[in-house]
C-alpha positions in Angstrom: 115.2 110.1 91.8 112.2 112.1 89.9 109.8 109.2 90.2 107.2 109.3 93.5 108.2 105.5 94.2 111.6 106.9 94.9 110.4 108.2 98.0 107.8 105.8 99.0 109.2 102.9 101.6 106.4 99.8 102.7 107.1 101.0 105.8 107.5 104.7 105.8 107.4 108.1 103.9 111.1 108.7 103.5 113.2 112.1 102.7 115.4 112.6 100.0 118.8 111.2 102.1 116.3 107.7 102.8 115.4 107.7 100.0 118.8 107.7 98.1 119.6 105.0 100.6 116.7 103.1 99.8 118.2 103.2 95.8 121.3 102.3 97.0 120.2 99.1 98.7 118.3 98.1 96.0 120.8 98.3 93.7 123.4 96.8 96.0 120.6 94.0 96.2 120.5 93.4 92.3 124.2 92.9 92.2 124.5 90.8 94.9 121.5 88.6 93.2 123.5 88.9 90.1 126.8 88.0 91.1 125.8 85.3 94.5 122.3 84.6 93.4 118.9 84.7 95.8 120.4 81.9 98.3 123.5 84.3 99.1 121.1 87.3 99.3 120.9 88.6 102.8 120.5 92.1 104.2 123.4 92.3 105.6 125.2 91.5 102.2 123.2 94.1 100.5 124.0 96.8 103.2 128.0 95.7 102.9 127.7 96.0 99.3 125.9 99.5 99.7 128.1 100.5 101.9 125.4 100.9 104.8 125.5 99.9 108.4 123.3 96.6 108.5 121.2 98.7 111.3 120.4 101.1 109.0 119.3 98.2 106.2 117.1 96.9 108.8 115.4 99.9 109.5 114.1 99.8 105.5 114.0 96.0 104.9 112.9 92.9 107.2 114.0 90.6 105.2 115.5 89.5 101.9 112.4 88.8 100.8 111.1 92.3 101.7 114.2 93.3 99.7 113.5 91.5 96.3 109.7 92.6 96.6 110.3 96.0 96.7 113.0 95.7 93.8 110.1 94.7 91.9 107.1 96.7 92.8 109.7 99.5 92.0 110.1 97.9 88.5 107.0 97.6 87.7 105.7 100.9 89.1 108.8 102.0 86.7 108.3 100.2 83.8 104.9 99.6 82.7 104.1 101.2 79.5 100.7 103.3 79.3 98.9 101.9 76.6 97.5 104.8 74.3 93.6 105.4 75.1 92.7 105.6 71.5 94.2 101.9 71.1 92.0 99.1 70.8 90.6 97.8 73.6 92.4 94.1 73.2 95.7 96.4 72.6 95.6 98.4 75.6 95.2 95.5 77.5 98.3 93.8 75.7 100.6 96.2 76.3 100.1 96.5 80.3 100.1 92.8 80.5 103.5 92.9 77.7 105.3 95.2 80.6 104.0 93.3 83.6 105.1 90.1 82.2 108.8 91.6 81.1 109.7 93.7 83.9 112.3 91.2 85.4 112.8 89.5 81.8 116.4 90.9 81.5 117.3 89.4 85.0 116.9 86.0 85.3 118.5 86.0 89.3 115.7 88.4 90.0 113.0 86.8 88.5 113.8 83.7 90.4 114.4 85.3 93.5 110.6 87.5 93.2 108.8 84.2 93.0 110.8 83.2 95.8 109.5 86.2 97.6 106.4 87.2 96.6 105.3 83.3 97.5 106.3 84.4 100.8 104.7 84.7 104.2 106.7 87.9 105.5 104.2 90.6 106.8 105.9 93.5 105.1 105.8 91.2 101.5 102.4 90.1 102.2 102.3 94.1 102.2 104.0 94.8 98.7 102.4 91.7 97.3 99.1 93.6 98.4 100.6 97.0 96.4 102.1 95.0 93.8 98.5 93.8 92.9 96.4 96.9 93.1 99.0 98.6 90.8 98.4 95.5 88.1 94.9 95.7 88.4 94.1 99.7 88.2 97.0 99.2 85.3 94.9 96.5 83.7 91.3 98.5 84.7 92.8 101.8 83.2 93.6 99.6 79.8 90.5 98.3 79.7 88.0 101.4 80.1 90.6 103.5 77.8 88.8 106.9 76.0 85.6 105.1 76.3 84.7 105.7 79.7 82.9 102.2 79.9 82.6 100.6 83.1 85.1 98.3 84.2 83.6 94.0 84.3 84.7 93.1 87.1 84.3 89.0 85.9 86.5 90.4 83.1 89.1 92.1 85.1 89.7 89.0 87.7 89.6 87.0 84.5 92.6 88.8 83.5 94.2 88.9 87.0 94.2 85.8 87.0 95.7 85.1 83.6 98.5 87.2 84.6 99.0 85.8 87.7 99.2 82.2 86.6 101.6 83.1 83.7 104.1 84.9 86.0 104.1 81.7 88.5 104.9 79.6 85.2 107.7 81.6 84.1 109.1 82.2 87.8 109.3 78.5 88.3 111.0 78.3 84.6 108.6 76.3 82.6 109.2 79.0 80.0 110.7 82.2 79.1 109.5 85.7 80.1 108.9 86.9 76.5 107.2 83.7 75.6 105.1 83.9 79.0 104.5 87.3 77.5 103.4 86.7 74.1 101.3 83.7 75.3 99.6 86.3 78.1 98.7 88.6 75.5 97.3 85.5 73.7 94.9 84.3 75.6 93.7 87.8 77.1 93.1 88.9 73.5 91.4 85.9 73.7 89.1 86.2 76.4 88.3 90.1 75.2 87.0 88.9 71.9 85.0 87.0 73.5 82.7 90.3 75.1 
């Protein structure tokens, strides 16, 4: 539990005991999608699985959808790589965009069942989805300025946004893997940098 995310909530700032529960819900959560898939998915299944009182699920998690969303703003907060400063510019880029297209790669029940969510109308998704997007684009700003200390184009940066965002939706809906979503990503992006 050393990362700050662990004891962040969308709906409060938790202690450490909320916050352990938080983890164990989520991970309950990823089972369940892993064994019963996103249909099966409720939160009362994840807090049985967690060994939680459903209350207490509710207190964290409206929804299943609230659920899957915060399993993957927590990935993503987790697992996207910091692209070294000195990198080309075109290669910093890459390698956020790499991570943000492969964080549910390995899971193909979640990455069904984030599209699911994200595409969502729940207020406390809508939320995350609002989070999920400001960490992509300071991750994708922070690339792009790197050790030059450059100002940020912001016709640039929605450019890439909206690269990213189109790919995901492609691959969530399975018209193609995550890493070829990925390489393809990091295609056109380097593609639209050379361009400058």
């Amino acid at each position: 539990m050393s990362s700050p995310v662990s004891f962040e909530s969308t709906r409060r700032r938790l202690t450490t005991a909320q916050a352990e529960t938080v983890g164990k819900l989520t991970a309950a959560a990823v089972e369940v999608l892993r064994e019963d898939g996103y249909d099966a998915l409720t939160v009362r299944s994840v807090a049985k699985r967690a060994g939680v009182a459903p209350a207490t699920a509710y207190t964290y998690f409206s929804s299943k959808g609230h659920v899957v969303a915060e399993l993957f703003w927590r990935r993503l907060a987790e697992s996207i790589v910091e692209p070294n400063p000195s990198s080309p510019r075109a290669d910093r880029v890459a390698v956020v965009l790499r991570g943000v297209s492969l964080a549910v790669e390995d899971d193909s029940h979640l990455a069904r069942a984030v599209t699911a969510s994200l595409l969502g109308s729940d207020p406390d998704v809508e939320h995350l989805r609002v989070r999920i997007g400001l960490l992509i684009r300071q991750r994708i700003s922070d690339a792009l300025v790197g050790d030059s200390g450059e100002p940020v184009d912001e016709g640039e940066l929605e450019a890439l946004e909206m690269l990213y965002s189109g790919a995901l939706v492609r691959a969530g809906m399975g018209y193609e893997s995550y890493s070829a979503i990925a390489d393809r990503l990091v295609a056109a992006a380097k593609l639209l940098l050379e361009k400058r």
